[in-house]
KOLSEMAR-820588 format. One record per residue (C-alpha): residue number from 1; residue in three letters; x, y, z. Coordinates in steps of 0.5 Angstrom, whole numbers, plus 500, padded with zeros to 3 digits. Layout:
<rs>
r n NUM res ala u X v Y w Z .
...
</rs>
This chain:
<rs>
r n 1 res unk u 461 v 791 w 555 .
r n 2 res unk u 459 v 792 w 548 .
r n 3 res unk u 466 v 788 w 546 .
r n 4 res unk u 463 v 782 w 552 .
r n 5 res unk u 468 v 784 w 557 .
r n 6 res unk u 466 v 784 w 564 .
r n 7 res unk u 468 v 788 w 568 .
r n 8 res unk u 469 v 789 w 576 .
r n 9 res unk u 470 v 797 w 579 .
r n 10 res unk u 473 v 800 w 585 .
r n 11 res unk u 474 v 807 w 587 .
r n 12 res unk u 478 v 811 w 592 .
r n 13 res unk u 476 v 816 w 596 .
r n 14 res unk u 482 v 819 w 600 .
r n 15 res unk u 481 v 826 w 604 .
r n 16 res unk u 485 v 829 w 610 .
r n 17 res unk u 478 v 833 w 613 .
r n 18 res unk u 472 v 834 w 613 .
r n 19 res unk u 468 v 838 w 607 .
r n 20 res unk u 468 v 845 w 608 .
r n 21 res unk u 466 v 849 w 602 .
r n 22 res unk u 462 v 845 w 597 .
r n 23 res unk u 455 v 844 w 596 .
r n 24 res unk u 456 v 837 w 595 .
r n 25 res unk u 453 v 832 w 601 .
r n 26 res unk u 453 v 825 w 602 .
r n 27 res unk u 446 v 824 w 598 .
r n 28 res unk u 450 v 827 w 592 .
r n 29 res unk u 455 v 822 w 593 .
r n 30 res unk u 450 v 816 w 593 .
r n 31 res unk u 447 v 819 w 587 .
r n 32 res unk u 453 v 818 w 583 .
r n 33 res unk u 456 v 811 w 586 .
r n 34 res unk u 449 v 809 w 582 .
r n 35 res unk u 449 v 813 w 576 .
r n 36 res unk u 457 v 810 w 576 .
r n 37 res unk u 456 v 804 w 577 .
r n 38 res unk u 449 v 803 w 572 .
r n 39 res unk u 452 v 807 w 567 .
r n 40 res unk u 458 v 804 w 566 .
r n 41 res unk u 455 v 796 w 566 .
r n 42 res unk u 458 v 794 w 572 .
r n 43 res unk u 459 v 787 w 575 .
r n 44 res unk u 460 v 790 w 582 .
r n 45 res unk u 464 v 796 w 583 .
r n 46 res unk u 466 v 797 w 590 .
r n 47 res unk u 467 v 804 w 594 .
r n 48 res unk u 473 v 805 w 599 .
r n 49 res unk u 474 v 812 w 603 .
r n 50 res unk u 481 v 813 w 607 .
r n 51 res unk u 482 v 818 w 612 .
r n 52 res unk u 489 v 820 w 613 .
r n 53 res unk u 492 v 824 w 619 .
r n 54 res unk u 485 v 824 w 622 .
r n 55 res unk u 488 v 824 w 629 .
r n 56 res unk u 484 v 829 w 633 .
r n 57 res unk u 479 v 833 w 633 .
r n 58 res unk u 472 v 830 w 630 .
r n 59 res unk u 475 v 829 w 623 .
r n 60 res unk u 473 v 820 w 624 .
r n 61 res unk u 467 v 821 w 626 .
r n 62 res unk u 465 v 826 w 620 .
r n 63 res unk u 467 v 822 w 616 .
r n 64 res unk u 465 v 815 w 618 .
r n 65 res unk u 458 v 819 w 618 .
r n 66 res unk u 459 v 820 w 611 .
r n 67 res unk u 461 v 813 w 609 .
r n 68 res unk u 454 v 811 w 612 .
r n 69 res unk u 450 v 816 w 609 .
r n 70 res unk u 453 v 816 w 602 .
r n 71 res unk u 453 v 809 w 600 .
r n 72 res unk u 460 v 808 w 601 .
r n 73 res unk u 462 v 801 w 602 .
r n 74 res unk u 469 v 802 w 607 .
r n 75 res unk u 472 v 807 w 611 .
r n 76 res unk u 479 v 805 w 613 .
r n 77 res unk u 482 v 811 w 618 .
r n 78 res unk u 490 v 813 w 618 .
r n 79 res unk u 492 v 816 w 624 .
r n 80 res unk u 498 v 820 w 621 .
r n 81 res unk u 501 v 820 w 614 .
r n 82 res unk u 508 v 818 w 614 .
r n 83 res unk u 511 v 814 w 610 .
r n 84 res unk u 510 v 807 w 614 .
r n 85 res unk u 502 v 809 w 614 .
r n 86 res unk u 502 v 812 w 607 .
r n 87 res unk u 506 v 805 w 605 .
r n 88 res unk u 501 v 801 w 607 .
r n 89 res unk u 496 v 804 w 604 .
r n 90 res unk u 499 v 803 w 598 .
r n 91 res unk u 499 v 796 w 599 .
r n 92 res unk u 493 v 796 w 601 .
r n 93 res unk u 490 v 800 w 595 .
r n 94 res unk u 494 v 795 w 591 .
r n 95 res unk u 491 v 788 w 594 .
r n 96 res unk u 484 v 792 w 593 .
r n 97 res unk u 485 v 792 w 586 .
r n 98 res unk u 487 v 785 w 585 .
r n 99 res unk u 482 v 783 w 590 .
r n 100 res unk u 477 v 786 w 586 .
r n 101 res unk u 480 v 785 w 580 .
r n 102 res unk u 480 v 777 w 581 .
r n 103 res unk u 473 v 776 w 583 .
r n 104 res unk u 470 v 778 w 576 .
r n 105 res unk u 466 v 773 w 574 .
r n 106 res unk u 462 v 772 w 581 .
r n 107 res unk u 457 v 777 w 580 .
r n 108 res unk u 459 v 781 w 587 .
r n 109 res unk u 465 v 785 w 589 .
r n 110 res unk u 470 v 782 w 592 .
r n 111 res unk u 470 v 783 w 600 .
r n 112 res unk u 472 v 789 w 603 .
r n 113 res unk u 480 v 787 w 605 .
r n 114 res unk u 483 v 789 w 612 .
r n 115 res unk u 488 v 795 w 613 .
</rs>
């Protein structure tokens, strides 16, 4: 900001469970989303939380909780990671970029894509 760049952010969180042994909680986690995107200058920063090999057990509903009480603007949910999964997770981490990246300029972060 200081040379006149804007400049659009996204951050992803990608985690196969649940917290178990940090003391690190949703309300941290919305905490330093604001500092991040006030410090940084942002013009939009958007925030996308990906479950993999979340099958079974109450891995989705933890973490779709932590979504909605850390500010977090997506979750996306990947049942079992092999490669076709993880594949298109990285295609959808890759259109994300761009996305963001081409809404620069409008005030506001692109649009959160569909996996």
């Amino acid at each position: 900001s200081d040379n006149d760049y804007n400049v659009n952010a996204i951050i992803f969180i990608i985690t196969y469970g649940e917290d178990n042994s940090s003391k690190v909680d949703a309300l941290s986690i919305k905490k330093e989303i604001e500092s991040i995107a006030k410090e940084e200058n942002l013009e939009s920063l958007l925030t996308i939380l990906v479950g993999v090999g979340t099958y079974g057990g109450n891995i989705s509903s933890y973490l779709k909780n932590v979504k909605d009480n850390s500010g977090i603007d997506q979750y996306i949910e990947i049942e079992s990671a092999d490669s076709s999964s993880l594949s298109k997770l990285a295609a959808f981490i890759s259109k994300s970029i761009s996305s963001q990246s081409s809404s620069l300029g409008t005030g506001g972060a692109s649009q959160p894509l569909v996996f």
